[in-house]
Every structure is written in C-alpha cells, then in structure tokens.
C-alpha positions in Angstrom: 100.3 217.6 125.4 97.2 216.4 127.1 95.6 215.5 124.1 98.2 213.2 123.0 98.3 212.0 126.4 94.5 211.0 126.3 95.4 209.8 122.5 97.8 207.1 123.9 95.4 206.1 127.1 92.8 205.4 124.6 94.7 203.3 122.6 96.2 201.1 125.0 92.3 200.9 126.3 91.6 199.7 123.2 93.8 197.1 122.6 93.0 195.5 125.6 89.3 195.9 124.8 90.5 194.1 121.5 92.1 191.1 123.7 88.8 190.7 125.9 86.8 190.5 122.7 89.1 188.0 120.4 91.2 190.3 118.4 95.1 188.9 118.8 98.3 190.7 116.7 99.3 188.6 114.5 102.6 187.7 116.2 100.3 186.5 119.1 98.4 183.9 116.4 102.1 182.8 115.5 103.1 182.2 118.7 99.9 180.1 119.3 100.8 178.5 116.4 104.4 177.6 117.5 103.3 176.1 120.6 101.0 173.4 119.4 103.0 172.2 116.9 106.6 172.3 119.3 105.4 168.6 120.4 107.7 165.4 118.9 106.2 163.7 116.4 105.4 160.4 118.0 102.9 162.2 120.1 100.8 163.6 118.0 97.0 162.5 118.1 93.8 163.5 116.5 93.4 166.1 119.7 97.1 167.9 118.8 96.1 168.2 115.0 92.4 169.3 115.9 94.6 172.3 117.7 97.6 172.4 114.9 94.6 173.4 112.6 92.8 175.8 114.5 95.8 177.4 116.0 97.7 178.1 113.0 95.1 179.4 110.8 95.7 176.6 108.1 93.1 176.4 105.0 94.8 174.0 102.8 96.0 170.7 102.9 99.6 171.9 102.1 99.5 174.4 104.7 98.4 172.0 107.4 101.3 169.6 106.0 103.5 172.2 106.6 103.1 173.3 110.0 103.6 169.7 111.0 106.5 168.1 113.5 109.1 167.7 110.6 110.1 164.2 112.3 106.7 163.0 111.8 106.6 164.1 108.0 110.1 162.0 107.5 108.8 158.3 107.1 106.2 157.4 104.6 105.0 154.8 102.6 104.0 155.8 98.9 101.0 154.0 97.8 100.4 154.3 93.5 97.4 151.8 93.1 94.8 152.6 95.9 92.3 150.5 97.3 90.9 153.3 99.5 88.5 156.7 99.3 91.5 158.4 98.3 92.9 157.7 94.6 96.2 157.8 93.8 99.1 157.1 90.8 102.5 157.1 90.0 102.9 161.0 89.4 100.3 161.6 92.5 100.5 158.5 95.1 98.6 158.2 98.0 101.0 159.0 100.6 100.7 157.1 103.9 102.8 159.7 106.8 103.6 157.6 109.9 105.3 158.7 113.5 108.2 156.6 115.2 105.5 153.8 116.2 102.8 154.3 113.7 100.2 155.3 117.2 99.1 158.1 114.1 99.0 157.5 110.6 98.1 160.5 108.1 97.2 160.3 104.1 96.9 162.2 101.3 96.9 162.5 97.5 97.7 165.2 95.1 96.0 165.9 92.3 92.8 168.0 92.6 90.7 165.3 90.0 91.3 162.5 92.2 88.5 161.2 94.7 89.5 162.2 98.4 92.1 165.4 97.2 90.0 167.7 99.8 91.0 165.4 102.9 93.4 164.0 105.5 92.3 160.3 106.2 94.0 159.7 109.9 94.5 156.7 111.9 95.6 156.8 115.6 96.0 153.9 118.2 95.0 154.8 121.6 95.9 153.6 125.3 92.9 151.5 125.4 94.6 149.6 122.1 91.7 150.4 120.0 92.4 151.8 116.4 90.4 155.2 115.6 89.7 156.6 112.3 89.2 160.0 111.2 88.7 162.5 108.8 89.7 166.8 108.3 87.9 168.0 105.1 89.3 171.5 103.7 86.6 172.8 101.4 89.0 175.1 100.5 91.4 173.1 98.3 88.2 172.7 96.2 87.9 175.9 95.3 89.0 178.2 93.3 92.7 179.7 93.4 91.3 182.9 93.7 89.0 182.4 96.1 89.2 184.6 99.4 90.0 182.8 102.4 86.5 182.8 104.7 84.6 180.8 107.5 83.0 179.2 104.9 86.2 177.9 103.7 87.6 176.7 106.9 88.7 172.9 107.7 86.3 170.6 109.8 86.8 167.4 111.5 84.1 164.4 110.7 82.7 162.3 113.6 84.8 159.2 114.8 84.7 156.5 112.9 82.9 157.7 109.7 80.8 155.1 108.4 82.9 155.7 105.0 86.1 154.1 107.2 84.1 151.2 108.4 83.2 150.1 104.7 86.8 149.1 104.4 88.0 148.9 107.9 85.4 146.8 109.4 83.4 147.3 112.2 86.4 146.1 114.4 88.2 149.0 112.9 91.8 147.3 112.4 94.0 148.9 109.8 94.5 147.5 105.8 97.9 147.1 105.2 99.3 143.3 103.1 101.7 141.4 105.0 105.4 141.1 104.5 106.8 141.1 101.7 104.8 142.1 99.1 102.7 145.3 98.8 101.5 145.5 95.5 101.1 148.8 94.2 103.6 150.5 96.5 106.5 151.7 95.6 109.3 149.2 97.2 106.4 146.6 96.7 108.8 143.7 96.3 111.2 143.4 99.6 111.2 147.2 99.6 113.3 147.4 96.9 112.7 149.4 93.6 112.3 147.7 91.0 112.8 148.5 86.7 108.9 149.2 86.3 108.9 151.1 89.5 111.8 152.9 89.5 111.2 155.3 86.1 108.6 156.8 88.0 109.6 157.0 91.2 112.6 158.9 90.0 110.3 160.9 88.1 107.7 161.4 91.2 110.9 162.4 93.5 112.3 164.8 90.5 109.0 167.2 90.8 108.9 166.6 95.2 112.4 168.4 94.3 111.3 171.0 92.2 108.0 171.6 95.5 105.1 169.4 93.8 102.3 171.0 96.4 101.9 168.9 99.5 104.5 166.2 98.7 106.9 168.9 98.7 106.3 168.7 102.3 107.6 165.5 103.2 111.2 165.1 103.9 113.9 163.3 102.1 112.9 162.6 98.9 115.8 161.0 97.4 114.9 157.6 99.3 112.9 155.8 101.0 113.0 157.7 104.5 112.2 156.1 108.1 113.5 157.1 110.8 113.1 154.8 113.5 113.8 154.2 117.1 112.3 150.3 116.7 114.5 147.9 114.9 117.0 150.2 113.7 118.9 147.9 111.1 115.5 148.2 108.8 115.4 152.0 108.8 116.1 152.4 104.9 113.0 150.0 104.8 109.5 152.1 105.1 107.0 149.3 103.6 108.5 146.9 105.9 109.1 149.2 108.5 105.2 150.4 108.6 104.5 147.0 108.5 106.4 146.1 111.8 105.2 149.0 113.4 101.3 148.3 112.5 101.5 144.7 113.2 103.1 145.4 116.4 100.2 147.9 117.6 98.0 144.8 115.8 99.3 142.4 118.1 98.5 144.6 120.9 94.9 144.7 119.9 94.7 141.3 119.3 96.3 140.1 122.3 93.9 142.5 124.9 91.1 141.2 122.9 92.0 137.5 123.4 92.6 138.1 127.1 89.1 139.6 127.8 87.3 136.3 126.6 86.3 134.9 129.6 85.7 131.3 127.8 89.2 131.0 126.5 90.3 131.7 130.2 90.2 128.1 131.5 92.4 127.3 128.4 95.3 130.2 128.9 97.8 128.1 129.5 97.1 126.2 126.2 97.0 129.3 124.5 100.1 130.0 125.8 102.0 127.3 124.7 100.4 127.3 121.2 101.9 130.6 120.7 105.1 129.9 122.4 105.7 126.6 121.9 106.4 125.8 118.3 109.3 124.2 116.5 110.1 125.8 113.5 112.1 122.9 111.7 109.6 122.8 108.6 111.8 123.1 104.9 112.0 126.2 103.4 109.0 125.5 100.7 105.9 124.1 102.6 105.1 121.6 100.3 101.3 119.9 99.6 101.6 117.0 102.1 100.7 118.7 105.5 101.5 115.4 107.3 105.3 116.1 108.1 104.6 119.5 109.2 103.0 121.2 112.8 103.1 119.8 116.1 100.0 118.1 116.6 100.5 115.5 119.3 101.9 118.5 121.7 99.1 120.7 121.9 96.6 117.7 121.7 98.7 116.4 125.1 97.9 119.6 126.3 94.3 119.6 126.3 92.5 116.1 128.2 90.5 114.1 125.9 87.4 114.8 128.1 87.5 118.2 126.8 89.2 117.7 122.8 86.4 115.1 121.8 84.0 117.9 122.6 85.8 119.9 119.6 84.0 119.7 116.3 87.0 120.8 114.1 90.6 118.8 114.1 93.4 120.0 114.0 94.6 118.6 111.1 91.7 120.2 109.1 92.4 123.7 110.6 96.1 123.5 109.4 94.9 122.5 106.0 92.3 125.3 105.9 94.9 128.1 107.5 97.3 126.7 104.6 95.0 127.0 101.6 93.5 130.1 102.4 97.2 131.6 102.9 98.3 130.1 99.2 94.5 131.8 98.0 96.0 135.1 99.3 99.1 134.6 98.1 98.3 133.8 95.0 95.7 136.8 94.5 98.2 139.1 95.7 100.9 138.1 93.7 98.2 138.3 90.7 97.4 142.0 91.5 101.4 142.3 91.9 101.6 141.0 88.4 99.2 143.2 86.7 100.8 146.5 87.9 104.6 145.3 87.2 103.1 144.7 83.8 101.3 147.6 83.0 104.2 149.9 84.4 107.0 147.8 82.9 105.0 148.8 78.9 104.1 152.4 80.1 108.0 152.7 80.8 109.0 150.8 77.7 105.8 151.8 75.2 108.2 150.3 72.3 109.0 146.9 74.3 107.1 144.0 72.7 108.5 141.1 74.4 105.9 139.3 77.1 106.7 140.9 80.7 107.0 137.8 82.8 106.6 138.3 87.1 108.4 137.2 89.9 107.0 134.6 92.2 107.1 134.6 96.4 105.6 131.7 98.0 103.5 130.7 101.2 106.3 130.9 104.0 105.4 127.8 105.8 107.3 127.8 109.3 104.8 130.3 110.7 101.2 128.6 109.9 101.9 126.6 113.1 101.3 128.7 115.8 98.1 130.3 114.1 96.4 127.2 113.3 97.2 125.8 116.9 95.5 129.1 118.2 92.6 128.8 115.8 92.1 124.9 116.9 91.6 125.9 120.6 89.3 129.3 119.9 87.7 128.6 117.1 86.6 125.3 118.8 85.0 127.5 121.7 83.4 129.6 119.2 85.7 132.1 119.2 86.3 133.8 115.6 89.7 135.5 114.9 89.5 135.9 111.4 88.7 139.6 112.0 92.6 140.0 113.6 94.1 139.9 109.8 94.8 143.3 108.4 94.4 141.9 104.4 92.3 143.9 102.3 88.8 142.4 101.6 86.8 140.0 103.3 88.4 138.7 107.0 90.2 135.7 106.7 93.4 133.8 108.3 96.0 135.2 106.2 98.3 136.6 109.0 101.1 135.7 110.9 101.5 134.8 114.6 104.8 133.2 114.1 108.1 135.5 116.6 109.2 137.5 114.2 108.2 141.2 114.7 107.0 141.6 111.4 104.5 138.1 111.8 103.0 138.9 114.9 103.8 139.6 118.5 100.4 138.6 119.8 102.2 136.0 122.1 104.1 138.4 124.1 101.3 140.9 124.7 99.1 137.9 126.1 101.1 136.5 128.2 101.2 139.8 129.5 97.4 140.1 129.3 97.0 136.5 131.1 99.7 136.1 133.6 99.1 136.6 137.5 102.6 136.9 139.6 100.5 135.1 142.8 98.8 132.1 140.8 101.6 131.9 138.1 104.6 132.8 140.0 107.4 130.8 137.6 105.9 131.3 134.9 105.3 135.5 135.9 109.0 135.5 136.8 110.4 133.5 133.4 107.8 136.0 131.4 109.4 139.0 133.2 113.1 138.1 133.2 112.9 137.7 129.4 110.6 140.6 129.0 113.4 142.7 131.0 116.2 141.9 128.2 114.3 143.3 125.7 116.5 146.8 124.3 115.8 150.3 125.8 114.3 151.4 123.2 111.2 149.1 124.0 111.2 146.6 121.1 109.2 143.7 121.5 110.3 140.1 123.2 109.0 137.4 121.2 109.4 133.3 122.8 110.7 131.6 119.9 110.3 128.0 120.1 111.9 124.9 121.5 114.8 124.8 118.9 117.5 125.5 121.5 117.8 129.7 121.4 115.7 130.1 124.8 112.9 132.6 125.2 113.5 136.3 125.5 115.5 137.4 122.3 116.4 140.4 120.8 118.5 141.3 117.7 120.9 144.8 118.1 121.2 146.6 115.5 123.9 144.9 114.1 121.7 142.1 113.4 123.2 140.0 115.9 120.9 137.7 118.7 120.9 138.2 122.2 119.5 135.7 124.5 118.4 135.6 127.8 119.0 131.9 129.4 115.7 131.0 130.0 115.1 127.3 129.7 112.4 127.0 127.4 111.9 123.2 127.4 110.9 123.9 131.1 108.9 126.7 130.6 106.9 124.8 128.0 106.9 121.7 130.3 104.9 123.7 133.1 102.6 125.2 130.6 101.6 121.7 129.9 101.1 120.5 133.4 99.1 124.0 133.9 97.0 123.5 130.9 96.2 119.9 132.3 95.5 120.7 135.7 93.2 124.0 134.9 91.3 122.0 131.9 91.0 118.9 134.3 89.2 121.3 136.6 87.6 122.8 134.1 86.0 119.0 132.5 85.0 118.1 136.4 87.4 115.9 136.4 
C-alpha cells in the first residue's frame, strides 16, 4: 500500500514538473488552440494569426485555413489570371479571403508547381490607416508527403513589409485591386456576373471544392459567390464588387488622413472641400471627346482669388483633359487584357468553335472625373502628387474615382472629418455632423453628393431606397466659398 501510495505522489510530482518545463496534455494544446481562434472574424490581425499558428500546432497551409474564424473564410474573391508572387488558374485560382470590412485580407493558391504555393500573402489596415503587408512561409507544404512533421518544418512569419510586397505595392504600400466594374481575370470579372467562358470552369473549380480540393475545400459556400456583409447589404451576392467597396473605403481613409496632414494644402481646405463636395453630376451618360460642356470650372476658379490662381502653372482645363485620357488609356488596356482571357477561355471551353470570339465593351464613366480633376488642380498646383492614391496595377496614375458613390471614393467624407474644427468651423462642423449622424448603424459611409437637389448626408437601406437628411447643400456650398475666399485672401496678403 505504501508503495503505491509513493507510486501516485511521484506521478503527480511529475506532471507538474512536466507543466513547469513546457510539456502540456494534448487536450491542454486544444484548448489553447480554441481560444485564439474563438475571436469574430472582422478582428483578426497579423498578431491573432501569429498566435492561431503557434497555438494550434498548424504545419500546412490547409491546416492553418482550417482552424480559421469560419465567418472570415466565407467571402472571397477568386482570382484565375494573377498579377502577383502567387500564380494562379482556373482549376487553382488565387484566392483572395477577406473579413466583414476587408481591415485583413489573406491569399492563397493551390497547386504545389505554382510560384508562392508554400505562403499566405496577408494584408491588414491598421488604426493609424496605414496598409501592412505580410508574409507566413510553411516549408512544410514543400516537402514531401511523408515527411515527419519537425522544427525544421514549422511556419515563420517574414518581416513587415517585405521588399517582394513593395515591388508591386509601392512604397506607399496601398493595395492592387481594378476599379468597378471590370476585374479581368476574376471570376465575376464583368459586373460580377459569370459569364459563358467563365462559367465552365468555375462550375468545374466549385465541383472539386465539393468533392475537398485541399485548401479551397476550406472556404465556405461554394455554390456561389459568398459575402457576407454588414456594409451595404443589398450587394452581398456581389464579392468582386463587394471587396472593392470595402478596399476603397479603407482607401479613402488613407487618402483622406494623408491629404489632411499637408500643411500646404491647409490654407486651401475649404477649397478642397468644395471640390469634393461640390459637384454637379448632370454630364450625359457617354462622356464624349469635347470636354468643353463638361466640369464646373468657373465655381472652383470663384473659389480661389486670382492673386493666388495665376500663380498656378497647370489649368484646369488641361488637368480634366489629362485625368480624362489617362482614364480611357486604362480603360482601354483593361478592357484589352479582359479581351484576351474571355478569348482564350471562350476556345479552351469550345476547342471545336471556329467562329471569331468578339468582346464586350464598358466605357470611361464620365460623371465622376469632376471631382478628381478639381482636387488635382488645387494640389497638384502646390506640388502635391496624388497619383500614388489609385489602387490600378502598374505604374501610379489618376485612374480612380473620387466621385460619392461608395464604390468611387469616399475620400470627401473622411476629410472633412480630417479638416473640420467645431470652434473655427462651427456651421460647417454642425452641417458635417448632422449628416454624418444619419448615416445607418451599421457604420456605412456618408458621402455629400452634389448640388442636384438630394442634399448632403445620404444613405441607401437595403432595399435600395435613399434617405436624406435635409441639409441645404446650396448653403453649405455657399459658405465653403466665402471660407475659401476669406482664408486664401489671408493667405495671398491680401
């Protein structure tokens, strides 16, 4: 009896010796495990996944996939022609895995021949509105299927901001992502819909996520295009245009903090204000080659005293040509790119077709050029360059949006938030927060929409239908002018 008494001291001794020195039960690990990934979703950051790895033991990209929030692995974008480190096709796309405001952004591929198969590429947004890139290897997807599982083996984080992401995300870091409404080579690359050459292998990619194609069997929903949203519910079946109101939103964000911390441009803040607010959108629906009918010109120049405008080496005129015909050059090479991968999937699909595969055209939406070329006259003119603020692929240029709609911009609400003082702007501080206030609970944006009679302070429900706040914009617009004068007049030394 006394031996088996000692027996059992020991091994309770023991096991706490175990504790002291790093041995856990396995149960233990699991409920480790449990706890760092019980967090929702739109949460996460590169901190939780840094502890989702190394709390649950995870050694392969599927496994890490796995263990995931399952809200967060429910909205996608699926991405067959890629531009990026990681390759992808039709049978393994690139997949891009967003949460509820795209703050962290997560991608894949799945096929072990393809470049970037051994890593996560993430993306998160921080509180300082600064994008972030980063990368988890897993040497262990490279090797063997056999192979034992051992330190050696384990995932591993890269610094932030590899110089590999700055190659294509700039030294600005912003994220790559086209512009409404065409994403060429993504499936749902045309208005999100899925078209003939897309659709035989989409159905064909969503037949073997089905039947648990390795890491792709991990996302949820496969049998459409799956978002999940608490923005702008009424576009929820929508995850290419969906990801793209979400990123431009976060953009905007960026771009408007960014804007507000130029300390030249701050004499012209009221200017700035009224170029993004300001604008009448009464253009026809095809922006045609003469440019003379269209913009506002003679507003914003009232805006600005001549003292200070004939200091300005570039017209305004010339900028809206310029923001014009680099938009149709972006177009255009977008739509050719579009082109080439409708037509090579259309004859995969159809080897026997012989008739000539003829595209689709979109054109160079017009009645949102104003408001970015009347923000590029006033900063580019203090030496200010935005071109950096467009998320195109490639070389920076204008091809953006900074028009109301969520999915063009946004910039104006964030800096009239950024530029605003309650004291020294007191109407203006109470218009901007009274229409800022009627936004939804849900914390979609309030974008000023114009002079064209709807008042500032929208917001659409999710029926689709406009609410408005009764702001009255031709007033708010008349003190930004009077503003603009008196702060430039001070300003010129007048």
């Amino acid at each position: 009896m006394k031996n088996a008494a000692t027996s059992k001291v020991w091994t309770w001794r023991l096991l706490v010796i175990g504790y002291v020195i790093g041995f856990q039960p396995a149960n233990a690990e699991s409920e480790r495990c449990e706890k760092v990934t019980a967090v929702n979703g739109a949460e996460l950051d590169f901190h939780d996944l840094e502890n989702i790895v190394e709390a649950c033991d995870v050694y392969t990209i599927d496994e890490f996939l796995a263990v995931l929030p399952e809200d967060f692995r429910s909205r996608y974008s699926l991405v067959y022609d890629s531009r990026s480190n990681q390759a992808a096709s039709v049978k393994a796309p690139r997949a891009l895995v967003f949460n509820s405001d795209a703050s962290l952004v997560i991608a894949f591929n799945g096929e072990k021949h393809q470049p970037g198969y051994h890593t996560i590429e993430m993306m998160q947004f921080t509180d300082d509105a600064e994008f972030q890139f980063q990368r988890i290897y897993f040497p262990a997807d490279l090797a063997p299927d056999n192979a034992a599982r051992d330190e050696n083996l384990k995932p591993y984080f890269s610094m932030l901001n590899p110089l590999e992401c700055a190659s294509c995300h700039r030294s600005n870091q912003r994220p790559i992502w086209d512009t409404y409404s065409l994403w060429p080579g993504v499936f749902g690359s045309n208005y999100d819909n899925k078209p003939t050459y897309e659709a035989h292998f989409y159905d064909q990619f969503v037949e073997e996520m089905k039947a648990g194609k390795p890491r792709y069997r991990q996302l949820t929903d496969p049998e459409k295009f799956p978002i999940v949203s608490e923005y702008y519910d009424y576009y929820t079946q929508f995850p290419n245009f969906q990801f793209t109101l979400l990123l431009g939103r976060l953009n905007a964000i960026a771009n408007a903090k960014e804007l507000g911390a130029q300390e030249e441009l701050f004499p012209f803040r009221y200017a700035l204000l009224y170029a993004l607010s300001c604008n009448e959108y009464d253009y026809p629906k095809h922006l045609q080659e003469d440019l003379v009918e269209f913009g506002d010109r003679e507003s914003l120049a009232q805006l600005i005293p001549l003292s200070v405008s004939e200091r300005f080496a570039k017209t305004h005129q010339s900028i809206f040509e310029d923001m014009y015909e680099k938009r149709r050059m972006t177009y255009a090479m977008r739509e050719n790119r579009s082109c080439e991968l409708q037509r090579d999937l259309y004859y995969q699909s159809k080897p026997d077709f012989k008739e000539p595969f003829q595209c689709g055209k979109n054109y160079v939406r017009g009645e949102f050029i104003e408001p970015t070329a009347n923000v590029r006259y006033v900063v580019e003119n203090l030496g200010y360059d935005m071109r950096h603020w467009s998320m195109e692929m490639g070389s920076s240029n204008h091809a953006f949006f900074l028009g109301p709609h969520p999915a063009l911009g946004g910039v104006d609400v964030h800096y009239w938030k950024a530029v605003l003082d309650k004291d020294s702007d007191p109407y203006l501080y109470k218009v901007f927060k009274k229409a800022f206030d009627a936004r939804n609970d849900t914390d979609a944006e309030v974008f000023f929409v114009g002079r064209d009679g709807r008042g500032a302070g929208y917001r659409e429900n999710v029926d689709g239908e406009l609410i408005f706040s009764d702001v009255e914009f031709p007033k708010v617009c008349s003190a930004l002018k009077a503003k603009s004068l008196d702060a430039l007049s001070e300003y010129a030394g007048e």
